[in-house]
VEXVEX-958074 format. One record per residue: z, y, x of N, C-alpha, C in turn. Coordinates in nm, 3 decimals, padded with zeros to 5 digits, always signed. Atoms other than C-alpha are relative to their C-alpha. Layout:
REM residues N
[[Z Y X] [Z Y X] [Z Y X]] ...
***
This chain:
REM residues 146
[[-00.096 -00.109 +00.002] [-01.967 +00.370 -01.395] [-00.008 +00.074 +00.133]] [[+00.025 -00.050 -00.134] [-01.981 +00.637 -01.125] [+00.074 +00.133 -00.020]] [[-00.115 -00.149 -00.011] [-01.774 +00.967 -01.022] [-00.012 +00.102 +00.130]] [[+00.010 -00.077 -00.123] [-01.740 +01.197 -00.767] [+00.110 +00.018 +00.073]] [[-00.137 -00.042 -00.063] [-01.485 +01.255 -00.498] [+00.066 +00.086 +00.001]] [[-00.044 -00.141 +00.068] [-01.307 +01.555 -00.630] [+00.081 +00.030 +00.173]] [[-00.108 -00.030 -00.101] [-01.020 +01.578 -00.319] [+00.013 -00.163 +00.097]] [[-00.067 +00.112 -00.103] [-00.974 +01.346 +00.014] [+00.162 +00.090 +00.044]] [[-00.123 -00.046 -00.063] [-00.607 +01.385 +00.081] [+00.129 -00.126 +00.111]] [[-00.056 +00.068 -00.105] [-00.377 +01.266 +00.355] [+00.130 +00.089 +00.032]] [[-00.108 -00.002 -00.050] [-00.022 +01.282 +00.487] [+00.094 -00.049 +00.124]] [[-00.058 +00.056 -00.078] [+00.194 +01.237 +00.772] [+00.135 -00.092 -00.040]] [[-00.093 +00.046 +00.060] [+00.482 +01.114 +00.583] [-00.003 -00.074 -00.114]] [[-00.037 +00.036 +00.144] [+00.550 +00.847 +00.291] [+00.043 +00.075 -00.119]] [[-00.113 -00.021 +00.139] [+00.697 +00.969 -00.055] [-00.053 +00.133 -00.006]] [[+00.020 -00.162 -00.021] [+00.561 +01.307 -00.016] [-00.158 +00.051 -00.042]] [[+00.107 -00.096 +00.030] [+00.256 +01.547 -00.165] [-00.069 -00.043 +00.149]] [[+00.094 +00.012 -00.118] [-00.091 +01.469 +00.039] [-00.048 +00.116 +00.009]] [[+00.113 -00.095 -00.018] [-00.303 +01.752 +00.165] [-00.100 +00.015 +00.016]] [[+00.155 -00.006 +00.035] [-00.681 +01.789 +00.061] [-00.033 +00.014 +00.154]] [[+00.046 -00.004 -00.074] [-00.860 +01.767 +00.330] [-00.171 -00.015 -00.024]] [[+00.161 -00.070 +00.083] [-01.271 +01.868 +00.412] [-00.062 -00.237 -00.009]] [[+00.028 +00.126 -00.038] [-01.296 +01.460 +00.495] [+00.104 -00.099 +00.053]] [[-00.098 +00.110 -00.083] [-01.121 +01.139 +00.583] [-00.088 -00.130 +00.080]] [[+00.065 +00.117 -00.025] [-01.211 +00.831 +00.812] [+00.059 -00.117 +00.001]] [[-00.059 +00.113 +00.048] [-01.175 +00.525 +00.665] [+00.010 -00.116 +00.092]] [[+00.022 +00.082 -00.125] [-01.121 +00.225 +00.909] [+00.048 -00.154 -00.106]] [[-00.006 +00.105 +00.124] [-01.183 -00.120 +00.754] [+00.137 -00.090 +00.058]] [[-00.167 +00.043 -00.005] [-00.864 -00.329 +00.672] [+00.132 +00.111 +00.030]] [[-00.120 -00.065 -00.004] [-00.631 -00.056 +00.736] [+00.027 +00.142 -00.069]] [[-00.037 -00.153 +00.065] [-00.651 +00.290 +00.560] [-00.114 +00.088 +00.067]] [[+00.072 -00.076 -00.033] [-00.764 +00.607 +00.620] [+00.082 +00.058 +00.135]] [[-00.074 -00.053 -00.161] [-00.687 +00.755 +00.994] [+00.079 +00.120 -00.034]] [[-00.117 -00.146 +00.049] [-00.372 +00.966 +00.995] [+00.102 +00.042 -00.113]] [[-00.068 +00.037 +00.081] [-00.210 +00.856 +00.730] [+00.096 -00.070 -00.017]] [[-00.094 +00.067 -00.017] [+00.106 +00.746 +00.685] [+00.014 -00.117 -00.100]] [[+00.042 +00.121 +00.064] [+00.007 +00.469 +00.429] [-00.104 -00.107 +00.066]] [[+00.140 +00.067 -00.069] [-00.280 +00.355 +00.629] [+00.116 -00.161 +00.097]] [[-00.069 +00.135 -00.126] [-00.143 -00.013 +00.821] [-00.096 -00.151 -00.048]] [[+00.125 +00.072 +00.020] [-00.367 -00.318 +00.884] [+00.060 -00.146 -00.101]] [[+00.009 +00.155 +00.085] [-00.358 -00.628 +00.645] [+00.104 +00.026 -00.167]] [[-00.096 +00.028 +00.123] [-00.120 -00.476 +00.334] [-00.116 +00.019 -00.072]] [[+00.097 -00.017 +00.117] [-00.285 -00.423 -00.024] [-00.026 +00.141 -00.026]] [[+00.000 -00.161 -00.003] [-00.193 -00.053 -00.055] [-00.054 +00.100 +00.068]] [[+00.017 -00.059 -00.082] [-00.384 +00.061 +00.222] [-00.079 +00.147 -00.016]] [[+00.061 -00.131 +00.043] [-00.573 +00.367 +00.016] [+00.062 +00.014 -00.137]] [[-00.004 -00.021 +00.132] [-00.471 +00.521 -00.330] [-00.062 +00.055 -00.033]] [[+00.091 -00.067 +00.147] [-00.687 +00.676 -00.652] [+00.050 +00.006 -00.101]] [[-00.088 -00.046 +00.125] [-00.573 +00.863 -00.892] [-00.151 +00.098 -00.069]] [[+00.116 -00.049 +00.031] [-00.843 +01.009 -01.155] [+00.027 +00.135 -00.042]] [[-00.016 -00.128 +00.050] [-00.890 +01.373 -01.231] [+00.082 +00.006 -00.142]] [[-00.025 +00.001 +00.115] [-00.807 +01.284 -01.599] [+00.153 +00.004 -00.025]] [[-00.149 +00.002 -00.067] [-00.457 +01.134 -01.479] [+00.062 +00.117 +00.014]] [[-00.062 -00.117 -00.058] [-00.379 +01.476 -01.312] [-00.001 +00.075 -00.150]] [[+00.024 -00.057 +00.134] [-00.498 +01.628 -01.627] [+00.099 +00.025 -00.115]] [[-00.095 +00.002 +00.081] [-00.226 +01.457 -01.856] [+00.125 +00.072 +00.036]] [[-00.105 -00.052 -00.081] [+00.020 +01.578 -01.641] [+00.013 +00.142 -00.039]] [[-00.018 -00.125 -00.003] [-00.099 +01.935 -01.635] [+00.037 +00.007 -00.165]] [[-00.029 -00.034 +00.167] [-00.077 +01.903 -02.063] [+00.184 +00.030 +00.013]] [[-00.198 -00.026 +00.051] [+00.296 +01.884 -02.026] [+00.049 +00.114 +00.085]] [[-00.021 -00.132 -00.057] [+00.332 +02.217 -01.821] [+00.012 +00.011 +00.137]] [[-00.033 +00.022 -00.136] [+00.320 +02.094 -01.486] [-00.104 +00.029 +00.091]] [[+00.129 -00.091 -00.081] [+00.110 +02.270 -01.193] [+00.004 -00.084 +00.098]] [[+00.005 +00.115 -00.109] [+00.030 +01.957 -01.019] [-00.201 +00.017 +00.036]] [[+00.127 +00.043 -00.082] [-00.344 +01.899 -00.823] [+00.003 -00.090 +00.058]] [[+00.056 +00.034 -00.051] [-00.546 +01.698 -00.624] [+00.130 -00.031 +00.136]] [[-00.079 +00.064 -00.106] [-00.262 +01.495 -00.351] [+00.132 +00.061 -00.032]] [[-00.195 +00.020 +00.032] [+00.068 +01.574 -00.529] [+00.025 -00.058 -00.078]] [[-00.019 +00.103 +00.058] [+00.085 +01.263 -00.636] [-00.048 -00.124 +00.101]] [[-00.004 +00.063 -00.130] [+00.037 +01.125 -00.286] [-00.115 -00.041 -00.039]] [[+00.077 +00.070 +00.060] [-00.296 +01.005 -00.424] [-00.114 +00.033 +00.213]] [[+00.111 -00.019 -00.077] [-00.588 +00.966 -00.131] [-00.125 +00.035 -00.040]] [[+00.063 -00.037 +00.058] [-00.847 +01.023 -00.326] [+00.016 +00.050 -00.150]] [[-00.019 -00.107 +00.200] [-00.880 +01.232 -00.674] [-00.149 -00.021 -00.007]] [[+00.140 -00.003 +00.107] [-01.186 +01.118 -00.875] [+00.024 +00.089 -00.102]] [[+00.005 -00.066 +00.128] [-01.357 +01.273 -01.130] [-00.128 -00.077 -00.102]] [[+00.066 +00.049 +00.076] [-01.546 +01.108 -01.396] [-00.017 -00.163 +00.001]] [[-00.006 +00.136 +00.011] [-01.409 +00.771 -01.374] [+00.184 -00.039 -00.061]] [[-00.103 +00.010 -00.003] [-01.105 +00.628 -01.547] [+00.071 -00.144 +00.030]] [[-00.036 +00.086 -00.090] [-00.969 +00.433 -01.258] [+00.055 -00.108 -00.054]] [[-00.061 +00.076 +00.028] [-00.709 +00.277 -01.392] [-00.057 -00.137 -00.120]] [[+00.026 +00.122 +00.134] [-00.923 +00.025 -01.677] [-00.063 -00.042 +00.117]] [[+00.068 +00.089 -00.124] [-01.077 -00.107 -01.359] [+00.096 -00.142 +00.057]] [[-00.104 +00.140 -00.055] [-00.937 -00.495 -01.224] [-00.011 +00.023 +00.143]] [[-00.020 +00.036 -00.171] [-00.789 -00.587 -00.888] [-00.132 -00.085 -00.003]] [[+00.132 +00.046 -00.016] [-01.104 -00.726 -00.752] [-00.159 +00.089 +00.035]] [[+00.083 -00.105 -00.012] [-01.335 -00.445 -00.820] [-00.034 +00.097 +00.101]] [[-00.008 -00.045 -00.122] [-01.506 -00.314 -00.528] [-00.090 +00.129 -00.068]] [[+00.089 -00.121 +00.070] [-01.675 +00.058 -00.532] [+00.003 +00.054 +00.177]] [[+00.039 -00.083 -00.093] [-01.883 +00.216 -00.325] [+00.034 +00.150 +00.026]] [[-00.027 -00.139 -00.020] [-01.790 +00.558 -00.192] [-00.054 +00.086 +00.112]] [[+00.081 -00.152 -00.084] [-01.998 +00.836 -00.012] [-00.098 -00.127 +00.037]] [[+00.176 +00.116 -00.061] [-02.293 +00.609 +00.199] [+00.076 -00.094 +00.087]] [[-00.069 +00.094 -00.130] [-02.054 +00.361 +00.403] [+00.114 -00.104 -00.058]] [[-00.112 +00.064 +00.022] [-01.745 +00.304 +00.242] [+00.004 -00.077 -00.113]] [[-00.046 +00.111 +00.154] [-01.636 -00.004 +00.016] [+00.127 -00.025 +00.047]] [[-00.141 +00.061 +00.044] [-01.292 -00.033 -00.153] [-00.001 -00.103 -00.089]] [[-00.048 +00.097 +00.138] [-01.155 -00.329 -00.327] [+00.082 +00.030 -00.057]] [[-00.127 -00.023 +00.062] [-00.882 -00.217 -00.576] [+00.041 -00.145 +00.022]] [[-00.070 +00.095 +00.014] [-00.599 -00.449 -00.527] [+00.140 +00.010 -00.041]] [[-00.164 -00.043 +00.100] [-00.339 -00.295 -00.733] [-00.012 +00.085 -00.110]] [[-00.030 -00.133 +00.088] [-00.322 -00.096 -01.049] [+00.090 +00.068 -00.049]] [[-00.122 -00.077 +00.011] [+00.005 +00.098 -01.075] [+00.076 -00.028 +00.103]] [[-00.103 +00.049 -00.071] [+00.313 +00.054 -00.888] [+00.122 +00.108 -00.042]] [[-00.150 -00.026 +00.059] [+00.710 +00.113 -00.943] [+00.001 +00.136 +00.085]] [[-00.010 -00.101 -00.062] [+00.767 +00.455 -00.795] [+00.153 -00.054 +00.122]] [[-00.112 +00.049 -00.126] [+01.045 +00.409 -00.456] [+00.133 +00.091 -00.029]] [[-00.106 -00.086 +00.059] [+01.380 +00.525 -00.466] [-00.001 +00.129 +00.053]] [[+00.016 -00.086 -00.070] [+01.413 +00.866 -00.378] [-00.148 +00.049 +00.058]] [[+00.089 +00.015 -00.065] [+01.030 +00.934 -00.398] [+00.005 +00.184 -00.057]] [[+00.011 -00.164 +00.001] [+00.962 +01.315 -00.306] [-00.043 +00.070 -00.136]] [[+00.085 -00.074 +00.087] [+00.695 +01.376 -00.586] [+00.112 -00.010 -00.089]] [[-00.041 -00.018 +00.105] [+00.889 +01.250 -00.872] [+00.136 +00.102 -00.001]] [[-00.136 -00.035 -00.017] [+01.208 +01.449 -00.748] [-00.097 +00.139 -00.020]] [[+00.065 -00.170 +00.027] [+00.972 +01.779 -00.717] [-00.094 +00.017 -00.097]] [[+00.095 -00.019 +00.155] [+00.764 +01.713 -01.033] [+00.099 -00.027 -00.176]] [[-00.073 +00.072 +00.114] [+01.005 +01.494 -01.247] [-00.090 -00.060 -00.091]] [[+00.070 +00.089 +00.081] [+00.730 +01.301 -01.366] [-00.058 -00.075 +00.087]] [[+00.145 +00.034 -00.092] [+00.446 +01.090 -01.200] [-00.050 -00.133 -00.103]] [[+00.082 +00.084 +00.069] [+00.163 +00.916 -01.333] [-00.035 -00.150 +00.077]] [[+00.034 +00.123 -00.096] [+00.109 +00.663 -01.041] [+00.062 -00.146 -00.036]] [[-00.124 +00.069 +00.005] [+00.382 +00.427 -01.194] [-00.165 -00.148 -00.098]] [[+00.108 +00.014 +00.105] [+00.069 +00.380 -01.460] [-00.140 -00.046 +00.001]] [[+00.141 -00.006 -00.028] [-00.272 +00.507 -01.368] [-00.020 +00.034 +00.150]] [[+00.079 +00.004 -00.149] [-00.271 +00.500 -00.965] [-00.043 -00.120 +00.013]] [[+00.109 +00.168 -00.070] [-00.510 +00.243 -00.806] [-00.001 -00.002 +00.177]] [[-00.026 +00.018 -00.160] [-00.446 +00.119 -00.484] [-00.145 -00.112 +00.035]] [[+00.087 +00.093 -00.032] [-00.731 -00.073 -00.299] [+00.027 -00.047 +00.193]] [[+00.047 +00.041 -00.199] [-00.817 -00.233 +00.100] [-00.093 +00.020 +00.011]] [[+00.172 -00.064 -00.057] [-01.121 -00.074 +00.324] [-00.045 -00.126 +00.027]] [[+00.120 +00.079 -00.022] [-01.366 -00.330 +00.313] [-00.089 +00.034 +00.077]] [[+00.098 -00.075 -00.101] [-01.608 -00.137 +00.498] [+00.028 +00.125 +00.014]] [[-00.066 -00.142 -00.053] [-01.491 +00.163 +00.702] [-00.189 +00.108 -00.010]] [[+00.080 -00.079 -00.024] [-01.668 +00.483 +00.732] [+00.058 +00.177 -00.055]] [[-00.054 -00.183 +00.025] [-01.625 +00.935 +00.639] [-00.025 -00.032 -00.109]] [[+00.024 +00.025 +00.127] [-01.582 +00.953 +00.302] [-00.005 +00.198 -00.022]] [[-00.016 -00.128 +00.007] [-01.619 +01.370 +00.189] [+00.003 +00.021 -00.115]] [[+00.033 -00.092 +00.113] [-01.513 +01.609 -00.086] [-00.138 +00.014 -00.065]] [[+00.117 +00.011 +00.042] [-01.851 +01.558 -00.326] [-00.066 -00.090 +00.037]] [[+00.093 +00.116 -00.046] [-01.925 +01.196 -00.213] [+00.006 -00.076 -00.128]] [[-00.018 +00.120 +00.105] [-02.030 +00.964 -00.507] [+00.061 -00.143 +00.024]] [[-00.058 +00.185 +00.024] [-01.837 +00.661 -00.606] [-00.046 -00.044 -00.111]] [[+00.084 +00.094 +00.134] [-01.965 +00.376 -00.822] [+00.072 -00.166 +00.026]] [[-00.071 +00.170 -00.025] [-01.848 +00.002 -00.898] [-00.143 -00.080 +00.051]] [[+00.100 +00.045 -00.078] [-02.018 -00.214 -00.670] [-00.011 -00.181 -00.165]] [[-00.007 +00.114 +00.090] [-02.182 -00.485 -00.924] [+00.013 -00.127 +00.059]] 
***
């Protein structure tokens, strides 16, 4: 299975819409630099959310993209979520994630769902830990590492 990196996005703040960015740098065990999710040893330390995800969303009339859905990365041509905790994937020429979460409960008072009134992350976000750091860029292939 393999995809492309549609959007790297990042935030200074929790609970809140990320902003695309041209690149991120990943630093192993802890996130991506500059991010207010990024911290060393939790499970959550990156999220993925798949183009398709965003997709359902837009069916129901909603003008959501690429990091308003706090997501760190936005694939395209992979659907993240049938993937197991465990599953590591290569991304651009450096970086390996392990997913080690597939959904999670949304927080109280979380920005997106208050300015969308929906979110898919509850569902189909994938959280993983940097296994091996490195730049990941807008148009870098990802693939499951066998």
């Amino acid at each position: 299975m393999k995809g492309k990196i549609i959007a790297v996005c990042i935030s200074g703040a929790k609970g809140v819409r990320k902003t695309p960015c041209p690149s991120g740098v990943f630093l192993e065990n802890h996130g991506i630099a500059d991010d207010a999710h990024a911290d060393r040893g939790i499970r959550r330390q990156v999220s993925l959310l798949s183009v398709g995800s965003i997709e359902k969303m837009k069916s129901t009339g909603l003008r959501v993209g690429p990091g308003d859905f706090a997501e760190n990365l936005t694939v395209e041509g992979m659907e993240l979520y049938t993937l197991l905790p465990g599953t590591r994937l290569a991304v651009g020429r450096e970086v390996i994630l392990e997913i080690s979460q597939i959904g999670k409960a949304c927080h109280t008072g979380c920005a997106i769902f208050k300015e969308v009134g929906k979110c898919i992350m509850p569902r189909e976000g994938v959280f993983a830990t940097v296994v091996k750091g490195g730049e990941v860029r807008a148009g870098d292939a990802v693939g499951v590492l066998s």
